[in-house]
Phi, psi and omega in degrees: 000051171291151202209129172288146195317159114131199242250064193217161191209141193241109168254130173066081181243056191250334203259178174248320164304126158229164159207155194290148166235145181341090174133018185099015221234159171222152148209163189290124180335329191252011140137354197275123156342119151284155178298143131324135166327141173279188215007094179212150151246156209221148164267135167243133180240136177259170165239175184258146209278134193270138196058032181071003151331208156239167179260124188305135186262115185292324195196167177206105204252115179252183164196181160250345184252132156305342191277356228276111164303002174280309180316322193274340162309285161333327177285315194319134165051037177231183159252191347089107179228333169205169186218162182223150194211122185295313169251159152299107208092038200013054169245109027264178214250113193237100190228136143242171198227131170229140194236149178230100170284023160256012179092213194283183220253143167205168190327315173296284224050225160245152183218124175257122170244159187258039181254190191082252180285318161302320191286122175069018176228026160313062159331307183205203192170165179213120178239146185226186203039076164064015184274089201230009179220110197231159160233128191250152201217136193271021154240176188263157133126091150009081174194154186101172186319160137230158147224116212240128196239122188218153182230101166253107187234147174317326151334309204069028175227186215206117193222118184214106183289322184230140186259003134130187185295275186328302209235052165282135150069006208229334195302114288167293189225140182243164150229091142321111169210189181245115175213000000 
């Protein structure tokens, strides 16, 4: 799967609707990030998921520059909670970033899917704020094979360049937290 850089990530690109949200941004009438253009980079900001749901996807911010004052605006009063990298060890470099505006990662955390452009080509990933335990599942909504990748580093995060053989290319969905 070579791929030209970039940073764009697409969740929950099941719906046909869309509407626009403040900064450029679209998600889908039931709440899901429409895909981004490819070679774009892009912000995703989630909330954290109510009832053990998945966690809703707030804005979905792209640019051509990484550099972009849209991206750091988007960015603006959320964390960092995971980056996904299309090869291992992000080479060559295929990345998206999803920010979480309910803060760090606690014992719930957040559930992410990984579909559109993303579904099945996860290689590896880095997760931060306190996220230091993921679990990745080859279907979406956490369901299907798994495998759960855990770090206790001072950090608290969790930087795992390659996900290994079993769940290489397979990936759908996360659930992230702190344990």
């Amino acid at each position: 799967m070579n791929r030209p850089t970039v940073f764009s990530v697409a969740l929950g690109l099941t719906a046909t609707a869309a509407v626009a949200l403040p900064g450029g941004s679209a998600a889908a009438a039931d709440g899901r990030a429409t895909p981004p253009p490819a070679d774009r980079y892009c912000v995703i900001v989630v909330d954290k998921a109510p009832d053990g749901a998945m966690s809703p996807v707030r804005s979905t911010t792209c640019s051509d520059d990484p550099e972009s004052k849209t991206l750091t605006r988007a960015a603006a009063n959320t964390v960092l909670l995971m980056e996904w990298f299309e090869h291992a060890n992000n080479k060559p470099s295929s990345l998206t970033r999803v920010h979480g505006e309910a803060g760090d990662c606690d014992a719930d955390g957040y559930r992410l899917r990984a579909t559109g452009f993303w579904a099945n080509r996860i290689s590896g990933f880095n997760a931060y704020s306190k996220c230091n335990v993921a679990t990745g599942y080859d279907l979406v909504n956490l369901s299907g094979d798994r495998e759960t990748w855990r770090m206790d580093k001072p950090c608290k995060c969790l930087l795992q360049g390659w996900v290994g053989a079993y769940m290489n290319d397979r990936i759908e969905s996360f659930w992230i937290r702190q344990g």
